[in-house]
N, C-alpha and C positions, 0 to 999 in steps of 0.2 A: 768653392767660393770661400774668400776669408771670412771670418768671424767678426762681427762690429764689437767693437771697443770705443768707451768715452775718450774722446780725442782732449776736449775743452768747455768748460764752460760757458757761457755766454750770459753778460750782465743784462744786453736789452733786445728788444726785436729789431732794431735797427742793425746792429753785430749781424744777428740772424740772416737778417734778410741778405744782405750786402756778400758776408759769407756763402747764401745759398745760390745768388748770381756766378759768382768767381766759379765756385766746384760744377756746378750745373754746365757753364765756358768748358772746362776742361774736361767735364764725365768723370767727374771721380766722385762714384757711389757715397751717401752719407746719410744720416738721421736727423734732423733737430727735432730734440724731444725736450719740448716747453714742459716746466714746473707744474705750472694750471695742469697738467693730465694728473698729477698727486691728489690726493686724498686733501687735503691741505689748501690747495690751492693757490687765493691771493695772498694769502699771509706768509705761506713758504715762498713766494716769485718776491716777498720784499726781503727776507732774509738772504736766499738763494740766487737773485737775480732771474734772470729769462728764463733760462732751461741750460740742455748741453747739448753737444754734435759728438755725435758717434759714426764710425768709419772702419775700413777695416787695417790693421794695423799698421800695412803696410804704407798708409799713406800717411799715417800721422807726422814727420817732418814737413813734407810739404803742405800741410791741412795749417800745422803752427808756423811755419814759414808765413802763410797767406795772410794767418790770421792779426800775426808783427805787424807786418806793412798794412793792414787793413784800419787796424786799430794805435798805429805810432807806437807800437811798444818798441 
């Protein structure tokens, strides 16, 4: 099994979720790991945004592929 790696960040849970439907569609393994789990908390999610997605490396083109067209980049 590959190794998960930070793919992207993610500014809100709306990103999040939206993201977790698409990968969830296709089966392609992944993490979001919300900020709020830090020590820190709310104060780091308003510096930091939401949290990030971790994946294994191999899918990271298609993961930022997704996440373009998800978010009009």
């Amino acid at each position: 099994m590959d190794e998960f790696v930070k793919i992207l960040d993610l500014n809100n849970e709306f990103e999040a979720e939206r993201i977790k439907e698409i990968l969830d569609e296709k089966n392609i393994p992944y993490g979001i790991i919300p900020v709020s789990d830090s020590v820190f908390g709310s104060i780091e999610m308003l510096e930091n945004g939401f949290g990030y997605l971790e994946a294994p490396g191999i899918y990271r083109d298609e993961i930022l592929a997704i996440f373009a067209e998800i978010s009009g980049k």
